[in-house]
PyMOL CGO cylinders between C-alpha atoms (Angstrom):
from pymol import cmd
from pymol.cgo import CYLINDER

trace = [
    CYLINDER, 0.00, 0.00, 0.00, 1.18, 3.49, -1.19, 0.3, 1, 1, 1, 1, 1, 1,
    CYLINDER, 1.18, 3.49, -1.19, 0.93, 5.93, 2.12, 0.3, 1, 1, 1, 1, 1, 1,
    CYLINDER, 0.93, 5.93, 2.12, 1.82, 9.62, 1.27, 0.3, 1, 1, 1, 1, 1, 1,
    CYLINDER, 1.82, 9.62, 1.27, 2.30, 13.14, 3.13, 0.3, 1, 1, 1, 1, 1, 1,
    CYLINDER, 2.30, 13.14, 3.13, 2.21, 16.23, 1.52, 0.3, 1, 1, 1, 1, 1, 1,
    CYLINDER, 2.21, 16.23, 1.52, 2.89, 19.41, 3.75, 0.3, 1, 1, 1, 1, 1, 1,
    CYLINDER, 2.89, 19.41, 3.75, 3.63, 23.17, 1.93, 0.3, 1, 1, 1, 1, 1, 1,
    CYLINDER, 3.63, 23.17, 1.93, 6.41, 24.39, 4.40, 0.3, 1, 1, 1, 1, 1, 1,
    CYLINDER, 6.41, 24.39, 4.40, 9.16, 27.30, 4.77, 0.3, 1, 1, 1, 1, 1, 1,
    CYLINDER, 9.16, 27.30, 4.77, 12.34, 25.55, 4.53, 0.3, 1, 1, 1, 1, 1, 1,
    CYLINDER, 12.34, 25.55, 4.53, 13.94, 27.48, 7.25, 0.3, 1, 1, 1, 1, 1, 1,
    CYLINDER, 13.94, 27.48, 7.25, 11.43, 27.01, 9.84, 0.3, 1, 1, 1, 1, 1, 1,
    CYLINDER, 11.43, 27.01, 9.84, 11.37, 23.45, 9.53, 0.3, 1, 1, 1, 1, 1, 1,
    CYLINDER, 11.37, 23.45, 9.53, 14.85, 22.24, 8.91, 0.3, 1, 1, 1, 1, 1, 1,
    CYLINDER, 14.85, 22.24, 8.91, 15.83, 21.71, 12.83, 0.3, 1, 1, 1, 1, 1, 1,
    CYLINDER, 15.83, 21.71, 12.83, 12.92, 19.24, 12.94, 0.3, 1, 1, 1, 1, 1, 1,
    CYLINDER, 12.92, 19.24, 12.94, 12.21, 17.75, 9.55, 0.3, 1, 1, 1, 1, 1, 1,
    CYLINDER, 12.21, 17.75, 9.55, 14.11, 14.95, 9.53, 0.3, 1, 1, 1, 1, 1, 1,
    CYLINDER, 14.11, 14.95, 9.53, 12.70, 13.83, 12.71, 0.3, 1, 1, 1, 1, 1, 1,
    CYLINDER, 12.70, 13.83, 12.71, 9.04, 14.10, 11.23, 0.3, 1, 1, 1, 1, 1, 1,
    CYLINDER, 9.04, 14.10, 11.23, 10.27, 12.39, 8.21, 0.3, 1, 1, 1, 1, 1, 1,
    CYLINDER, 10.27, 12.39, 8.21, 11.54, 9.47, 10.27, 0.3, 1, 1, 1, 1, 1, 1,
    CYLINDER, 11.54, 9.47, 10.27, 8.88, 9.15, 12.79, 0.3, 1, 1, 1, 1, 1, 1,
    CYLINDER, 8.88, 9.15, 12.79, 5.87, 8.98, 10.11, 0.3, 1, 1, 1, 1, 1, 1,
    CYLINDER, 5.87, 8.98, 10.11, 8.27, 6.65, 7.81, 0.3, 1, 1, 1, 1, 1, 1,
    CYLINDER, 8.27, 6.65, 7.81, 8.30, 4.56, 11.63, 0.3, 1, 1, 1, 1, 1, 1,
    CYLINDER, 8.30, 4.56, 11.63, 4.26, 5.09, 11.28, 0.3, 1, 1, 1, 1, 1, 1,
    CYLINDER, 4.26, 5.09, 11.28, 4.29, 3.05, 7.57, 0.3, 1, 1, 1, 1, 1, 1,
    CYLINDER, 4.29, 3.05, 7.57, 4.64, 6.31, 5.58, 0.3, 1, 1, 1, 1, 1, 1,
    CYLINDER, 4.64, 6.31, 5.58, 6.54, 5.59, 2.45, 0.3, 1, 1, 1, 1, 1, 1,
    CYLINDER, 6.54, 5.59, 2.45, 6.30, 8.61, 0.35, 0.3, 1, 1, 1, 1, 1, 1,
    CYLINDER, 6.30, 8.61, 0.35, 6.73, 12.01, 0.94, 0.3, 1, 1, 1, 1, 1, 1,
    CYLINDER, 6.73, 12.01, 0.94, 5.79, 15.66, -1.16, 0.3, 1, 1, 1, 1, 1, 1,
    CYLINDER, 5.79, 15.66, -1.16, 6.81, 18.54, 0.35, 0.3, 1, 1, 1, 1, 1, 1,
    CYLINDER, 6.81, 18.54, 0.35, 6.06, 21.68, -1.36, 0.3, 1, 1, 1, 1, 1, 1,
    CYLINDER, 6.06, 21.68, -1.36, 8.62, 24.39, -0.25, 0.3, 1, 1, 1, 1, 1, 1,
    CYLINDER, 8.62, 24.39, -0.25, 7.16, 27.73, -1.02, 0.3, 1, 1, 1, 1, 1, 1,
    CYLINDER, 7.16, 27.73, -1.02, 10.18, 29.61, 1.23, 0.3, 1, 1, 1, 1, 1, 1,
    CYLINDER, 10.18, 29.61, 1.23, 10.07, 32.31, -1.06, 0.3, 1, 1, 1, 1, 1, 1,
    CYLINDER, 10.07, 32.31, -1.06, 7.04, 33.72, -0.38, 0.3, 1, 1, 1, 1, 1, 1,
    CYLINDER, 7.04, 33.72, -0.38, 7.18, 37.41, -0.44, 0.3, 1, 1, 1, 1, 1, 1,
    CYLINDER, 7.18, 37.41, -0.44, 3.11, 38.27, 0.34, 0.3, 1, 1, 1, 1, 1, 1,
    CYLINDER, 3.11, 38.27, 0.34, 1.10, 36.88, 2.86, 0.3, 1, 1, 1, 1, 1, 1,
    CYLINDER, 1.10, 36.88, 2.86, -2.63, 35.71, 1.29, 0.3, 1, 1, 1, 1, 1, 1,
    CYLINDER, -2.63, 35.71, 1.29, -5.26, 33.19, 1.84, 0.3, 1, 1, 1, 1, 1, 1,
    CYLINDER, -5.26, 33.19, 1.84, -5.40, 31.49, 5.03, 0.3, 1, 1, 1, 1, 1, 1,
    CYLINDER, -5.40, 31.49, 5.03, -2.76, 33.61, 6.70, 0.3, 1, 1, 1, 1, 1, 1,
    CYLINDER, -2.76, 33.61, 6.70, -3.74, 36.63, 5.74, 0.3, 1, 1, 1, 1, 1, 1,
    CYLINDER, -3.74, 36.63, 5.74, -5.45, 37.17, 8.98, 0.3, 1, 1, 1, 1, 1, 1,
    CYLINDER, -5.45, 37.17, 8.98, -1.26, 37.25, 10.17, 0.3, 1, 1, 1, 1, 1, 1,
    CYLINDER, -1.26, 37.25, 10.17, -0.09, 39.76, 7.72, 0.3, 1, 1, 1, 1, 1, 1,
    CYLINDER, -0.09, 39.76, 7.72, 1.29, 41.90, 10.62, 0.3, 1, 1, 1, 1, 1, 1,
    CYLINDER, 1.29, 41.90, 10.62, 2.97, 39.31, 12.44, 0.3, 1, 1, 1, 1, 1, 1,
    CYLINDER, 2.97, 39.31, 12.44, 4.68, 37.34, 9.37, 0.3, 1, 1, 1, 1, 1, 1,
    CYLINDER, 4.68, 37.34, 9.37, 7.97, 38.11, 8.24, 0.3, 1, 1, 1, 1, 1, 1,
    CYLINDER, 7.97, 38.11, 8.24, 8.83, 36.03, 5.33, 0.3, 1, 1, 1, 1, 1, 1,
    CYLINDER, 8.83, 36.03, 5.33, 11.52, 33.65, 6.08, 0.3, 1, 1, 1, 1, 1, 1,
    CYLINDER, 11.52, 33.65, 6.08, 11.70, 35.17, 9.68, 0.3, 1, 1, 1, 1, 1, 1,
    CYLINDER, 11.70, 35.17, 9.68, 9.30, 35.62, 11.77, 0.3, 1, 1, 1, 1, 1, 1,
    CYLINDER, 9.30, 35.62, 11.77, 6.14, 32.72, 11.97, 0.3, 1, 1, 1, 1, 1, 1,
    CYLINDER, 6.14, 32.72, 11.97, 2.45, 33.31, 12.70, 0.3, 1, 1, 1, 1, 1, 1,
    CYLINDER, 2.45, 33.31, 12.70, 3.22, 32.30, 16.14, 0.3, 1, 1, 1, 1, 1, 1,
    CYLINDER, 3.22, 32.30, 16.14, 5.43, 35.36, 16.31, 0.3, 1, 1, 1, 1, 1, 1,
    CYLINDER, 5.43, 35.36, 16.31, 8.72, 33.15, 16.49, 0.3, 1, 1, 1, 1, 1, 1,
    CYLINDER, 8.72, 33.15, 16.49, 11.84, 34.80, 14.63, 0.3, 1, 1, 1, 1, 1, 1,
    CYLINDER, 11.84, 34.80, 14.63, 13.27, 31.35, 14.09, 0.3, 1, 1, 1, 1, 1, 1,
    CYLINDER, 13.27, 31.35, 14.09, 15.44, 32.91, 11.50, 0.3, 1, 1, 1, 1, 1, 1,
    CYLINDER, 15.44, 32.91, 11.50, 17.44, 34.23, 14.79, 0.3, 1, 1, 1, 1, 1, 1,
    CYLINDER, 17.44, 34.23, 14.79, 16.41, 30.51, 15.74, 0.3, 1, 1, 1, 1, 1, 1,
    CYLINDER, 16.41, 30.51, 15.74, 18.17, 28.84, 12.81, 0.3, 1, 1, 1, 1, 1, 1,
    CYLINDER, 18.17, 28.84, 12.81, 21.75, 29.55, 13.27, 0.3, 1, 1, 1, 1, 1, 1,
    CYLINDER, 21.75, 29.55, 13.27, 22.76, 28.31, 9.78, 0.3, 1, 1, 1, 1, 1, 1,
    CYLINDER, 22.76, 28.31, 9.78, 23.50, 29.66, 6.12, 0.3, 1, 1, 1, 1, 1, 1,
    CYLINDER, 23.50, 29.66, 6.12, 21.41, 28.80, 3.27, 0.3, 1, 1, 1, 1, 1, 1,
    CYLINDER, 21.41, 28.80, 3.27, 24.38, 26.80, 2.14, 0.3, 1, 1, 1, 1, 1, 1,
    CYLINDER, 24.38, 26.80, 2.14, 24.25, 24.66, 5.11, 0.3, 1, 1, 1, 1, 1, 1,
    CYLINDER, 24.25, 24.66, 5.11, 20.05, 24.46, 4.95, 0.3, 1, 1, 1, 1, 1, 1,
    CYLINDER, 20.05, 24.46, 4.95, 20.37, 23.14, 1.70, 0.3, 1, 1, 1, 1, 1, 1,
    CYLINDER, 20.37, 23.14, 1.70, 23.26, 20.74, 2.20, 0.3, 1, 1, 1, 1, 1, 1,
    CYLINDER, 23.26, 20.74, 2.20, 21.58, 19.29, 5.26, 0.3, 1, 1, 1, 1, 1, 1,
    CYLINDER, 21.58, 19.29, 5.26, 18.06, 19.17, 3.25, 0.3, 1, 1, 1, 1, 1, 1,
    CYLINDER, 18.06, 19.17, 3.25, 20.20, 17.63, -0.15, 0.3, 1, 1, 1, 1, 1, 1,
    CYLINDER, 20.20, 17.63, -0.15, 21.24, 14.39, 2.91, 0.3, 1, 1, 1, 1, 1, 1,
    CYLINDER, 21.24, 14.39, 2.91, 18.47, 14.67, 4.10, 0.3, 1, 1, 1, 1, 1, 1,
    CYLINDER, 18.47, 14.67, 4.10, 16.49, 13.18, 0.84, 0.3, 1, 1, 1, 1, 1, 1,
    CYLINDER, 16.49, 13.18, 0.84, 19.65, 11.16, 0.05, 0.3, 1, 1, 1, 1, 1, 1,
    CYLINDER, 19.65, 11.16, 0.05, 18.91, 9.18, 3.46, 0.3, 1, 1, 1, 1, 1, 1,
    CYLINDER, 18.91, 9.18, 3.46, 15.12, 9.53, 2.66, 0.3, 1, 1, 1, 1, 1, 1,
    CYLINDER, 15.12, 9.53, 2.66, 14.99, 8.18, -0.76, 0.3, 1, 1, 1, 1, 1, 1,
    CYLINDER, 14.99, 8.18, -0.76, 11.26, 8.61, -0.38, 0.3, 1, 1, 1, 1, 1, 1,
    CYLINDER, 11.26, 8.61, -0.38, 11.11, 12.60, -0.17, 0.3, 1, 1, 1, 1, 1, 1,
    CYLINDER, 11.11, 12.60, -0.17, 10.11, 14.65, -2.95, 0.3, 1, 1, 1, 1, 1, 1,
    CYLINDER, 10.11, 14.65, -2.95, 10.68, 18.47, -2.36, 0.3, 1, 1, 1, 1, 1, 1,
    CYLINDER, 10.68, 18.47, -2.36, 8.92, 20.67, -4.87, 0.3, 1, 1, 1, 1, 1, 1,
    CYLINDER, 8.92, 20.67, -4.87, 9.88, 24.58, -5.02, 0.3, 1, 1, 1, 1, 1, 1,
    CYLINDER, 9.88, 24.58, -5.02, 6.37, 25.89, -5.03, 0.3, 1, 1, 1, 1, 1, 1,
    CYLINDER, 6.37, 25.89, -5.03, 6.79, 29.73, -5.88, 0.3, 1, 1, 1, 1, 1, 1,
    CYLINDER, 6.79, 29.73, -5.88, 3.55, 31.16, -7.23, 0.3, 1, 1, 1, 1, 1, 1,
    CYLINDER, 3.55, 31.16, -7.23, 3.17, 35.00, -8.02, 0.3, 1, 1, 1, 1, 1, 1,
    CYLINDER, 3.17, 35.00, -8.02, 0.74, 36.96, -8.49, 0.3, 1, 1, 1, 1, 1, 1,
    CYLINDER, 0.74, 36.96, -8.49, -0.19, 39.58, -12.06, 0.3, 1, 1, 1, 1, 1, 1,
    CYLINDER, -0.19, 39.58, -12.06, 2.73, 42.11, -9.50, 0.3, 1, 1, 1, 1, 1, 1,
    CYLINDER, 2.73, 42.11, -9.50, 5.34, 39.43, -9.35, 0.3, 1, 1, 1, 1, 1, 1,
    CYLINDER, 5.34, 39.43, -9.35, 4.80, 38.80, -5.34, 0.3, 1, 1, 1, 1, 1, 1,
    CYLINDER, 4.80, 38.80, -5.34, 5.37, 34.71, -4.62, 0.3, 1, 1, 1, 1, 1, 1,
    CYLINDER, 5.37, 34.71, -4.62, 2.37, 33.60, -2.77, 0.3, 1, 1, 1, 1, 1, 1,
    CYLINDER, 2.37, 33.60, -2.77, 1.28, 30.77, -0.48, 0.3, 1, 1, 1, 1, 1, 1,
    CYLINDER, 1.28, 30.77, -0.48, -1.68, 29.29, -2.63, 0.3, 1, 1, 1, 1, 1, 1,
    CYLINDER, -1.68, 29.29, -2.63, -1.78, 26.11, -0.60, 0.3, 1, 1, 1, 1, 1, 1,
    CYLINDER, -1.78, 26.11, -0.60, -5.00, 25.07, -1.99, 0.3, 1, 1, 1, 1, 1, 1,
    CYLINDER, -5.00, 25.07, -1.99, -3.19, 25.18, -5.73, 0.3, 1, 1, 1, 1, 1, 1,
    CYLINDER, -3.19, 25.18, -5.73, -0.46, 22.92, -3.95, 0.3, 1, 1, 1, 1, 1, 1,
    CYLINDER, -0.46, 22.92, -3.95, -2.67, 20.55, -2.94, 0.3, 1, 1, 1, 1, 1, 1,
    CYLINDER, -2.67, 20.55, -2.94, -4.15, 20.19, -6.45, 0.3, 1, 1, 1, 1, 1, 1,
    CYLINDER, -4.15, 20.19, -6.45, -0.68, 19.97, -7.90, 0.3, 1, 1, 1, 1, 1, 1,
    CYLINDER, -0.68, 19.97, -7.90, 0.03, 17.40, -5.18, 0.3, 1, 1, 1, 1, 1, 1,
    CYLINDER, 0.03, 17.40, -5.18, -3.12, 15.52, -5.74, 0.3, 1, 1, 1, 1, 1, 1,
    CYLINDER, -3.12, 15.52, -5.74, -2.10, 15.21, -9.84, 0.3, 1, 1, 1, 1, 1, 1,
    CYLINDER, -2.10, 15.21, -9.84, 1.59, 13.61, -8.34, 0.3, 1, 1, 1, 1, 1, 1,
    CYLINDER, 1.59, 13.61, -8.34, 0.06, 11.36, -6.63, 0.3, 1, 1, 1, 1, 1, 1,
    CYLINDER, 0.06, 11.36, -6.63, -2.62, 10.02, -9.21, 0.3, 1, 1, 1, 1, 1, 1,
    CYLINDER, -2.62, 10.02, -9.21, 0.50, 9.56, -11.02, 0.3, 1, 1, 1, 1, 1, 1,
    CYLINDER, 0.50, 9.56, -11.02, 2.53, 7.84, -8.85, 0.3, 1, 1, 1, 1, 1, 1,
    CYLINDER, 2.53, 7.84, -8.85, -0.78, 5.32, -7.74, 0.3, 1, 1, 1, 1, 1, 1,
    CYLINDER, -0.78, 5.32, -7.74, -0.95, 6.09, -4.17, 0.3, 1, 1, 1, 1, 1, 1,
    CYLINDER, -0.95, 6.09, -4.17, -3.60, 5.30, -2.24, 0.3, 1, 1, 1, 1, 1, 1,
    CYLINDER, -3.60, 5.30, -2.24, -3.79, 7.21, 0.59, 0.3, 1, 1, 1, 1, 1, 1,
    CYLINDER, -3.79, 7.21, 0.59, -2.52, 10.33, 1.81, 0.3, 1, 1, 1, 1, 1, 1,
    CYLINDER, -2.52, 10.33, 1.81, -2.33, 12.67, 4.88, 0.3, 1, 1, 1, 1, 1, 1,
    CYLINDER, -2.33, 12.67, 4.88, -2.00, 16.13, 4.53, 0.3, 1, 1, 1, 1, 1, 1,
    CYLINDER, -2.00, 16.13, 4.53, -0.47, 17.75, 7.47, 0.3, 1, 1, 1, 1, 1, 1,
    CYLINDER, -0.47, 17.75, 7.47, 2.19, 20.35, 8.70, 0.3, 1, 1, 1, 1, 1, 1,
    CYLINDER, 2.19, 20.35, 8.70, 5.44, 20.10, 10.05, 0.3, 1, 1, 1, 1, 1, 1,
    CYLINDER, 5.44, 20.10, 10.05, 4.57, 20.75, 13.50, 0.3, 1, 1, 1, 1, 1, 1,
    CYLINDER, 4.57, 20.75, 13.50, 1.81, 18.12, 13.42, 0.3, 1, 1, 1, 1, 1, 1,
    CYLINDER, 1.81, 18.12, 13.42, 2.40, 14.59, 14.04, 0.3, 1, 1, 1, 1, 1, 1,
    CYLINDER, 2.40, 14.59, 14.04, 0.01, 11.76, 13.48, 0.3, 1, 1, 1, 1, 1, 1,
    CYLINDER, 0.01, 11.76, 13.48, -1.12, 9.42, 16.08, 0.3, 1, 1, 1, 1, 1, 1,
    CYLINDER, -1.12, 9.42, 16.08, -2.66, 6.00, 15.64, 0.3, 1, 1, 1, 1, 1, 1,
    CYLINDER, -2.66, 6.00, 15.64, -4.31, 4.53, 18.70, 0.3, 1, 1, 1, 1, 1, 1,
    CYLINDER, -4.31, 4.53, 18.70, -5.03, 0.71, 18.84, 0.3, 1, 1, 1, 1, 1, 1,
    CYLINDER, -5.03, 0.71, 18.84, -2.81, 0.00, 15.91, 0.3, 1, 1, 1, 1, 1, 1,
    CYLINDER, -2.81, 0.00, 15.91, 1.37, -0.02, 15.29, 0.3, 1, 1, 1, 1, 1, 1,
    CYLINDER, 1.37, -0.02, 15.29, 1.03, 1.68, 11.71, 0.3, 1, 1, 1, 1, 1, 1,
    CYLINDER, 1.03, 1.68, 11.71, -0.66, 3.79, 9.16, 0.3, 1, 1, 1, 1, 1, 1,
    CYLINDER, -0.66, 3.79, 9.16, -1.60, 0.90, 7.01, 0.3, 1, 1, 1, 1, 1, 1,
    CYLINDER, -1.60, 0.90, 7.01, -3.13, -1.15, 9.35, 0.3, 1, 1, 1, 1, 1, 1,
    CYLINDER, -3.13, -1.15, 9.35, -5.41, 1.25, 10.55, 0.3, 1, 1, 1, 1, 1, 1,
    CYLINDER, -5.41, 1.25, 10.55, -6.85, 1.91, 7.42, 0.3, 1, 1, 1, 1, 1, 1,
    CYLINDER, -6.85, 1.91, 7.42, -6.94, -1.79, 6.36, 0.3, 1, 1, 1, 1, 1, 1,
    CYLINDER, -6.94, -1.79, 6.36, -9.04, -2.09, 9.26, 0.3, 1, 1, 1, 1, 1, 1,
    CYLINDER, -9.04, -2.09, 9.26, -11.56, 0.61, 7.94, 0.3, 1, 1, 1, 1, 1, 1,
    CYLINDER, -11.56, 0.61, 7.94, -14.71, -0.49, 5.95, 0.3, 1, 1, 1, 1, 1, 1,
    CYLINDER, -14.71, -0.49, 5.95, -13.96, -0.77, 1.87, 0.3, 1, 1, 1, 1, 1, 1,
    CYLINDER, -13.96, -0.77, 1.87, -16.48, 2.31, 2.05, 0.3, 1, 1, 1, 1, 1, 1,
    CYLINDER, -16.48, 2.31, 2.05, -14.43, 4.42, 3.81, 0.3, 1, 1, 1, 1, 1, 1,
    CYLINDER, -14.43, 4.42, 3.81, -12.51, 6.63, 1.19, 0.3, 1, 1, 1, 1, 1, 1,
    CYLINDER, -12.51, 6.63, 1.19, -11.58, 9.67, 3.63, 0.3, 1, 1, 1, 1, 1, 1,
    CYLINDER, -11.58, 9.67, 3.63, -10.36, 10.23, 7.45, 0.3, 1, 1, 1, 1, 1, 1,
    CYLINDER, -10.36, 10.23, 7.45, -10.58, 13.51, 9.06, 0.3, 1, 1, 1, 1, 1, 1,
    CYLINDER, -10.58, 13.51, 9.06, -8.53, 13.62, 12.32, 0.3, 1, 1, 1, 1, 1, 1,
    CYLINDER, -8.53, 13.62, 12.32, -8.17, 16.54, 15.00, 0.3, 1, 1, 1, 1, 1, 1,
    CYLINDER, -8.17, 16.54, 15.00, -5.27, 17.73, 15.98, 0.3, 1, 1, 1, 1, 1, 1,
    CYLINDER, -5.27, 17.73, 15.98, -3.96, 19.15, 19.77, 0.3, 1, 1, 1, 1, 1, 1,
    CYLINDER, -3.96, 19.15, 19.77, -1.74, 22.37, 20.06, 0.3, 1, 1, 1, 1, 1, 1,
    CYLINDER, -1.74, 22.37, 20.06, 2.01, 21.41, 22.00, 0.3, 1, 1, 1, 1, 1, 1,
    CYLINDER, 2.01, 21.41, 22.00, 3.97, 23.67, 23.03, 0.3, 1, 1, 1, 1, 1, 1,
    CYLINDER, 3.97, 23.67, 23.03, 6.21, 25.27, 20.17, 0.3, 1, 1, 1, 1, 1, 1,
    CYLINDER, 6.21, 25.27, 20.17, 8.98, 23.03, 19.57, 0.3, 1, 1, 1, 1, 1, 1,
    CYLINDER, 8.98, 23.03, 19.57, 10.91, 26.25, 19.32, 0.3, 1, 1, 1, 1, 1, 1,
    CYLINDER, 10.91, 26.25, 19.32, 10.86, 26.60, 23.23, 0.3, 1, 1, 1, 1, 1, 1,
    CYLINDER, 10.86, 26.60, 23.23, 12.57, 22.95, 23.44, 0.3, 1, 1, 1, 1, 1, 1,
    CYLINDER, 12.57, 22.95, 23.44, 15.64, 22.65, 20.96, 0.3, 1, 1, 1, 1, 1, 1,
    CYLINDER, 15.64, 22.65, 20.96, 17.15, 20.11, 22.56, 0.3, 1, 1, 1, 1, 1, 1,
    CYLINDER, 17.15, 20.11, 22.56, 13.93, 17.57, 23.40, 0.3, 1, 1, 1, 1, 1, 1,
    CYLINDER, 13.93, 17.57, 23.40, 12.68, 15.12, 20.49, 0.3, 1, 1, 1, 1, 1, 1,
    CYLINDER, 12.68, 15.12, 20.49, 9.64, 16.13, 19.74, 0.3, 1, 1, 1, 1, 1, 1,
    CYLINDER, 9.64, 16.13, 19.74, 7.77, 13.19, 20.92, 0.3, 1, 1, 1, 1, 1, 1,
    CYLINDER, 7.77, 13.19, 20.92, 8.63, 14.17, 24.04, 0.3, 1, 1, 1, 1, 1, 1,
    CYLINDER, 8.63, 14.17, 24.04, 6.93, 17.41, 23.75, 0.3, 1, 1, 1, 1, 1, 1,
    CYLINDER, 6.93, 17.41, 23.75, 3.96, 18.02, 25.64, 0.3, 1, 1, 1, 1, 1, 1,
]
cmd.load_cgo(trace, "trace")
């Protein structure tokens, strides 16, 4: 069984943790992965616009964390540790997602990402797929993995909504594995 996550997510923000999330859903029976980087978004719109005077692109998050002052590291070493990243992962596939706008201003569009996503994956035959952030992990009660769970769902079960809980930022505990997060 093909088991996807897609996420949209700022590079930056995300690198201290991403391998981490990679490896604990892969642990969950995750075996394919699309993230859309759109770290070059310029304009906030859509869903966050109702944070346009808290975000700072590629600084400052709509929880008002500057984790670029976070992030001690170059772009260089971002994108060397995301290149060994996917070398270790062979099941990541990061997509620049850098839409503009008639002015030239890069834009989330996350819904367009998901429909971009959602043509990948028709193409690549997978058969289910969780789309989720970085800071969100998924949780299966009662069973060990992904794919059990939903081969334990009725054949007419063809979508799962789940709810999610807020943590504490894992910005306020660097050194902590995230599981261990409460």
């Amino acid at each position: 069984m093909k088991i996807a996550i897609h996420s949209v997510f700022i590079v930056k923000e995300n690198i201290l943790f991403l391998e981490q999330w990679i490896y604990y859903h892969i642990l969950l029976g995750f075996n394919k992965f699309y993230l859309y980087d759109n770290s070059k978004v310029n304009k906030v719109s859509g869903f966050d616009k109702k944070y346009e005077n808290v975000i700072v692109g590629n600084k400052i998050n709509k929880y008002k964390i500057n984790y670029d002052e976070i992030v001690n590291l170059t772009d260089e070493k971002i994108n060397y540790y995301l290149k060994k990243i996917c070398e270790k992962y062979e099941c990541i596939e990061i997509i620049e997602w850098s839409p503009m706008d008639k002015n030239g201003n890069i834009l989330y569009k996350q819904k367009e990402a998901h429909n971009d996503c959602l043509k990948k994956m028709k193409k690549d035959n997978i058969d289910w797929c969780a789309n989720i952030d970085m800071d969100e992990y998924i949780v299966i009660t009662n069973h060990n993995s992904i794919d059990k769970y939903i081969l334990s769902l009725s054949d007419k079960i063809n979508g799962i909504q789940m709810s999610q809980i807020r943590f504490e930022s894992r910005f306020n505990r660097l050194n902590d594995i995230i599981i261990n997060i409460t």
